[in-house]
C-alpha positions in Angstrom: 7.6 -12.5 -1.6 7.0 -9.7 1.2 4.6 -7.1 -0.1 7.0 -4.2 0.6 7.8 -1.5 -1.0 11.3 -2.3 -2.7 9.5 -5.5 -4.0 7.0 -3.3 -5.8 6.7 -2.1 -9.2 5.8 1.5 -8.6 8.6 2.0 -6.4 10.3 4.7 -8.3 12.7 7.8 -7.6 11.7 11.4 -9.6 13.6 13.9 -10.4 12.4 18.2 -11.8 14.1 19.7 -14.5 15.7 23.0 -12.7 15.1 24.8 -16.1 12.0 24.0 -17.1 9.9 22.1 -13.9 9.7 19.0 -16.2 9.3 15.5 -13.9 11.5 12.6 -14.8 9.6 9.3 -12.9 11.7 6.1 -13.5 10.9 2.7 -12.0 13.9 1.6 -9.7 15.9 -1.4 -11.6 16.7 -4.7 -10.1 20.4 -3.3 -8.6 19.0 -0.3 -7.5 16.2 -2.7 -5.1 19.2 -5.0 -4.0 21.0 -2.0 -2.8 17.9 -0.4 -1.1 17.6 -3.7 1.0 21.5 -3.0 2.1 22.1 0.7 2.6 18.6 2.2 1.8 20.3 6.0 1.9 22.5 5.1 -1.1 19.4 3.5 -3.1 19.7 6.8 -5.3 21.5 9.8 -6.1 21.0 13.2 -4.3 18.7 14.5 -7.0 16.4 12.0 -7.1 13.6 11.5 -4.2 12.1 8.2 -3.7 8.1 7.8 -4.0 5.3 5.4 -5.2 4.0 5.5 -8.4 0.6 5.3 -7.4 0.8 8.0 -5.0 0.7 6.6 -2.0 3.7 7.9 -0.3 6.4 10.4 -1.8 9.3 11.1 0.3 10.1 14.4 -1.7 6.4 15.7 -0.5 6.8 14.4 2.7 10.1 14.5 4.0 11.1 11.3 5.0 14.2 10.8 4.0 15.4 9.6 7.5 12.5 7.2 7.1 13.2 5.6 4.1 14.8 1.9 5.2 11.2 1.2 7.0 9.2 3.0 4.0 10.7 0.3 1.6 12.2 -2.1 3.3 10.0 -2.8 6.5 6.4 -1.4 6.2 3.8 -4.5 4.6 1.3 -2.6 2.8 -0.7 -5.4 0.8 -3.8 -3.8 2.5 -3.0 -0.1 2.2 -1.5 0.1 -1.4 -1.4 -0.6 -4.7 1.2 -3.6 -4.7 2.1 -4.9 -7.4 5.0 -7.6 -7.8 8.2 -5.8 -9.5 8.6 -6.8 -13.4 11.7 -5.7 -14.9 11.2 -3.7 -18.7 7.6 -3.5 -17.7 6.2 0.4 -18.3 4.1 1.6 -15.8 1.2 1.8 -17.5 1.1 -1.7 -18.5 1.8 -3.0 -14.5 -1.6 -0.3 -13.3 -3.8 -2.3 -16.1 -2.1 -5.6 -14.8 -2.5 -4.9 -11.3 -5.9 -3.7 -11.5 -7.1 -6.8 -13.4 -5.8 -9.1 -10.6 -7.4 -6.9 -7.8 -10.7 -7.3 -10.1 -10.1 -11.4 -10.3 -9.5 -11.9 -6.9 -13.2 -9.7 -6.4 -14.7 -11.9 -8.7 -13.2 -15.4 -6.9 -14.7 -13.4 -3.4 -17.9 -13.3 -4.5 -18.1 -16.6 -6.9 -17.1 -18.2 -3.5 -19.9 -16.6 -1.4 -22.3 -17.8 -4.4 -21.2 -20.7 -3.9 -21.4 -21.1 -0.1 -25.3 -19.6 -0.7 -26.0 -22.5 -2.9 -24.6 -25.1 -0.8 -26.7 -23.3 2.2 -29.6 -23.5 0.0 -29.4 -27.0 -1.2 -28.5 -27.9 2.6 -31.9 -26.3 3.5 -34.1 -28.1 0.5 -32.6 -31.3 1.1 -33.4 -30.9 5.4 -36.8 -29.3 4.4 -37.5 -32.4 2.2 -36.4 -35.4 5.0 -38.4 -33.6 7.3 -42.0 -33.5 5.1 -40.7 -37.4 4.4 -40.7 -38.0 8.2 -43.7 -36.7 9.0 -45.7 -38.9 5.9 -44.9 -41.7 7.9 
């Protein structure tokens, strides 16, 4: 799966109350992403602007509504976002705890792996350190 937007689960469109200032977030459902990857201008209605969840880019602040097929469609931003794979039903809240516990895994596998290339340095070192005191006993 491409980590881009429309494949996201904080890819959502927002709305304000006129009366009352009120903000209306909803995730986009699973029609509403199939239809962004074919005509990303009719993705939503008129009163709803498109942005990320997580705040990384909201085209109601921004403007860029003429840039919205490469914001969702085209952009990778694996390394520049928040990405987290689209669940359908899940509430937002629940996909931030999920999707900070896999960025938190994948930290701990980083450094469990440099441990582990430290140890097998180490070992490397004893075991050359070792053959070389036995080489020069004899």
């Amino acid at each position: 799966m491409n980590t881009i937007c429309r494949h996201c689960h904080f890819l959502s469109k927002e709305r304000r109350e006129e009366n009352t200032g009120r903000v209306l977030v909803f995730s986009l459902n699973k029609q509403e992403r199939e239809k962004a990857a074919l005509s990303p201008h009719e993705v939503v209605a008129n009163y709803y602007s498109l942005n990320c969840h997580m705040g990384v880019w909201d085209e109601g602040v921004s403007g860029s509504i003429d840039e919205r097929n490469t914001v969702i469609n085209l952009t990778p931003r694996a390394s520049s976002c928040f990405f987290f794979p689209y669940h359908p039903a899940m509430l937002f809240d629940a996909a931030r705890e999920l999707q900070k516990r896999a960025d938190e895994n994948m930290q701990m596998k980083r450094s469990n792996r440099h441990t582990l290339i430290g140890l097998w340095v180490a070992a490397g070192a004893l075991a050359f350190s070792a053959l070389v005191e036995i080489l020069k006993n004899f």
